[in-house]
LUMZAKE-426992 format. One record per residue (C-alpha): residue in three letters; y negated, z negated, x negated. Coordinates in steps of 0.1 Angstrom, whole numbers, plus 2048, in hexadecimal, padded with zeros to 3 digits. Layout:
N
ALAYZX/...
This chain:
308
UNK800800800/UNK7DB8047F8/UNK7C97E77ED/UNK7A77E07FF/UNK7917CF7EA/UNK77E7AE7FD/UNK76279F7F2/UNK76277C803/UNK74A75A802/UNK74D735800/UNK72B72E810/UNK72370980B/UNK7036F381A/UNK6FE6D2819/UNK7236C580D/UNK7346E082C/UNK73F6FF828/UNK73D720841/UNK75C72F850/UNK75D74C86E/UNK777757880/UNK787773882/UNK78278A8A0/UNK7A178F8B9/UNK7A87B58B6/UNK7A27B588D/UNK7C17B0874/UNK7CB78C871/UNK7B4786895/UNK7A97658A0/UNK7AE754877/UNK792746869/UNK78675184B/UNK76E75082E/UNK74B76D839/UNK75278D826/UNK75E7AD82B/UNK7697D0816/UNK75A7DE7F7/UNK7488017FD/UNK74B81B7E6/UNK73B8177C4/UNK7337F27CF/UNK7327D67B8/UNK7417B47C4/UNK71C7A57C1/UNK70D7C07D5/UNK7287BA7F0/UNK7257997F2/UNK70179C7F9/UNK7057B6811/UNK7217A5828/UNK714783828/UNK6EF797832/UNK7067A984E/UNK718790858/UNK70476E85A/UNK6DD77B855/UNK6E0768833/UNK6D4770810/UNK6E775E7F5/UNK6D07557D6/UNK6EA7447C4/UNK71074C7C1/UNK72874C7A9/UNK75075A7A2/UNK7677427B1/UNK78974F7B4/UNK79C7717B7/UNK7BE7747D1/UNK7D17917D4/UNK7E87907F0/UNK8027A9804/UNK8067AA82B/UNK8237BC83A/UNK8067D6844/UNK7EC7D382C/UNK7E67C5804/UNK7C57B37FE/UNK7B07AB7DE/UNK79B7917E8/UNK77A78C7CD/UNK76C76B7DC/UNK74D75D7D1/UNK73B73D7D4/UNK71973C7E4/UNK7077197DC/UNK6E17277E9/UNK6D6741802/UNK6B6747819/UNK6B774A83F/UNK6CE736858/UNK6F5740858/UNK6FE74C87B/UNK719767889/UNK70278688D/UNK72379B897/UNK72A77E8B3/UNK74576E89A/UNK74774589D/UNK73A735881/UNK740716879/UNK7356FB85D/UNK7556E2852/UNK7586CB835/UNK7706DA81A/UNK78A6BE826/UNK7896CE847/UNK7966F483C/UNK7BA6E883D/UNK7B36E285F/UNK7AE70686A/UNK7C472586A/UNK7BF73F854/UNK7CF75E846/UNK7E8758829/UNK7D0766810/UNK7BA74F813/UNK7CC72F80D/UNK7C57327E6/UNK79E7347EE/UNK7A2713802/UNK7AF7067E6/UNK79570E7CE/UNK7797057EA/UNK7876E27E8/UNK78F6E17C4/UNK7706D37AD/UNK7646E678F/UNK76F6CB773/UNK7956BA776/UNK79369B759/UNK7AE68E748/UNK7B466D73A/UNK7B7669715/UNK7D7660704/UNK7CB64A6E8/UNK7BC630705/UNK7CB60D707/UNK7D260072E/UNK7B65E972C/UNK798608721/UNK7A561F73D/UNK78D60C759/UNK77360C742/UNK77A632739/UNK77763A75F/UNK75D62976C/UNK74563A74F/UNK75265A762/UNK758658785/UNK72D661784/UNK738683778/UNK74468B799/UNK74C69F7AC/UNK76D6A4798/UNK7926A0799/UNK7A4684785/UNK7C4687770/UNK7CE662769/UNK7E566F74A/UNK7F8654730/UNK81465E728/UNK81964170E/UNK81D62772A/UNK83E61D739/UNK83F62575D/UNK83960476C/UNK8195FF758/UNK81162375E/UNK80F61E787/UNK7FE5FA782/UNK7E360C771/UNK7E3627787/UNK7DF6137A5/UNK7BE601797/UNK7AE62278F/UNK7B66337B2/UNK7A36167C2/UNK78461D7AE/UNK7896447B1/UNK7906407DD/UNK76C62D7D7/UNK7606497C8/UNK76A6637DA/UNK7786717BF/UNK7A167F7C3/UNK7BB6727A9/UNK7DB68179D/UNK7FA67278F/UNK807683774/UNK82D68F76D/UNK843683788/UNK83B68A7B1/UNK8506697B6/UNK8376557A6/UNK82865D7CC/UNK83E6487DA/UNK83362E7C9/UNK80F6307D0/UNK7F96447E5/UNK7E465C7CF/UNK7D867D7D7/UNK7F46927C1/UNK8096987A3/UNK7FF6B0784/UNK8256BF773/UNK8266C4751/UNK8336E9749/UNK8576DC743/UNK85C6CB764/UNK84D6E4778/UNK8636FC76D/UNK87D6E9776/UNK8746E9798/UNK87F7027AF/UNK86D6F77D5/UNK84E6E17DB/UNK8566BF7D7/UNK83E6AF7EF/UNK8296BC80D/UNK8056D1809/UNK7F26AF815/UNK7F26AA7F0/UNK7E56BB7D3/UNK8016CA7BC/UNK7F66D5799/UNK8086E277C/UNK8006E7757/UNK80670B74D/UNK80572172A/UNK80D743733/UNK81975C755/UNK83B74F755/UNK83272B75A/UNK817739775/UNK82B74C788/UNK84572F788/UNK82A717798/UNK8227327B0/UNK84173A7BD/UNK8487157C2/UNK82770B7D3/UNK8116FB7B8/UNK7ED6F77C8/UNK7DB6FD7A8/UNK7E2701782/UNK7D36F975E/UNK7D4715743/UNK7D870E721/UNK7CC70A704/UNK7AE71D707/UNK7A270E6E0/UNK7B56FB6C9/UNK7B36D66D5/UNK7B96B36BE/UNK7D86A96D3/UNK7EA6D16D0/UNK7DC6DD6AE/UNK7F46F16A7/UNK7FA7006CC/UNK7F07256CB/UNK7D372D6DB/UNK7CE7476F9/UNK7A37496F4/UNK79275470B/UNK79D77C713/UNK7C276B716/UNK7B8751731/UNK7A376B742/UNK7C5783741/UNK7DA76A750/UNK7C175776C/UNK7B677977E/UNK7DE77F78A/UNK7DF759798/UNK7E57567BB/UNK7D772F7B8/UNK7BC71E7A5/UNK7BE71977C/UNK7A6703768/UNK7A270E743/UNK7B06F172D/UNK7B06EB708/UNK78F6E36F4/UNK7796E6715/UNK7596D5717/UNK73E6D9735/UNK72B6F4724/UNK74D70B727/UNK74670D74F/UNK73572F751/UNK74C740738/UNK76F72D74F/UNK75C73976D/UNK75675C763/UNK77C760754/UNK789758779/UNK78E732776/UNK78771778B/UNK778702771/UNK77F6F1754/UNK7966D374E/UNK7976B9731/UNK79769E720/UNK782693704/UNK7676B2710/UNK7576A172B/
């Protein structure tokens, strides 16, 4: 099949974002989706952008950026989906083909049906830009310490990563840092083992690359986030086919803890992110300064340790 190129939004205004839906008779009718609409000939994703979301809503967005990238096959039709984020625009958003509109938290999106291709850019709507990562070399008593100087930083996602703790002191510690992240407003995943859920109410587990690929189905439901570290299109397409909600790439740069790991640089993690299907944060020697270039490469952000 042809694939139709899509240029598509993720308008947001004061902390909601916009969704319309779908007219009946149209393919995938009565969904709710994210504005957009087909590439003309000769049209650049930018130029489209402006032009649907002009079309569509009366809106002229002012500031935007690349967000995420989905390709995706229907029995009758294969889709490349180039959505953008839109954090400023003039004029006041409102169906001017007769479309519903409506403005929902990002929490809310789950709640709503859309087509299948547009489950990744849910996703990446909720995701924040920066997922941190506890450093190894912490002892159990600095790791309260270590967050609180960083839960200001939000909005983010937290890894609560030590692998040098024994599993009991692992989820003790865990437990006091969810309580100060739930105050925040800031979610917290577990790292290496989805039973560790059972244990203790946190928003998700990250797999190393070695235990995702032992996996061969989702191990818990989508309420919670599912993550995955991976290094190159085998290890994606694994956490793809198995339902992983969002991935990091690495190592982007040399780090202190993998010095001698090869590096993908730049072109490499640019290669590999534009097939995902999900999310991927570039990881390995990130710092916040890195944004624009993770952006611009197809990622969702950047993730790290020591660079934030």
């Amino acid at each position: 099949m042809k694939r139709i190129l899509v240029v598509a939004a993720v308008i947001r205004f004061e902390g909601k974002i916009l969704i319309a839906q779908r007219a009946a008779d149209a393919h995938q009718g009565g969904l709710w989706e994210f504005p957009g609409g087909k590439l003309e000939s000769g049209e650049t994703a930018a130029a489209a952008l402006q032009r649907e979301l002009e079309e569509e809503l009366g809106i002229v967005a002012t500031s935007y950026r690349p967000l995420i990238q989905v390709t995706h096959d229907y029995p009758d039709k294969s889709v490349c989906l180039d959505v953008w984020e839109v954090s400023v625009f003039t004029g006041q958003a409102h169906g001017r083909e007769g479309q519903p509109v409506r403005w929902v938290r990002p929490e809310e999106l789950s709640a709503y049906s859309f087509p299948a291709a547009n489950h990744p850019i849910i996703a990446a709507a909720q995701l924040p830009s920066r997922y941190l990562m506890t450093p190894d070399a912490l002892e159990p008593a600095e790791y309260l310490h270590w967050l609180d100087e960083r839960l200001a930083q939000a909005p983010l996602l937290l890894l609560f990563r030590a692998p040098a703790l024994d599993v009991d002191t692992y989820l003790q510690q865990a437990a006091r840092m969810l309580l100060r992240c739930r105050k925040a407003g800031v979610p917290m995943l577990l790292h290496g083992d989805p039973d560790y859920l059972r244990e203790l109410p946190a928003d998700g587990v990250h797999l190393p690359a070695q235990k995702l690929m032992a996996l061969s189905q989702r191990p818990f439901s989508d309420q919670l986030w599912l993550a995955a570290s991976v290094h190159d299109e085998a290890e994606l397409a694994h956490a793809q086919a198995v339902g992983v909600d969002f991935v990091t790439l690495s190592p982007v740069r040399s780090t202190l803890s993998h010095p001698r790991a090869e590096v993908l640089g730049w072109a490499r993690f640019a290669e590999i992110a534009r097939v995902a299907t999900l999310p991927v944060y570039a990881l390995g020697g990130m710092t916040g300064e890195d944004m624009q270039q993770a952006w611009e490469s197809g990622g969702q952000g950047v993730a790290g340790i020591r660079g934030f």
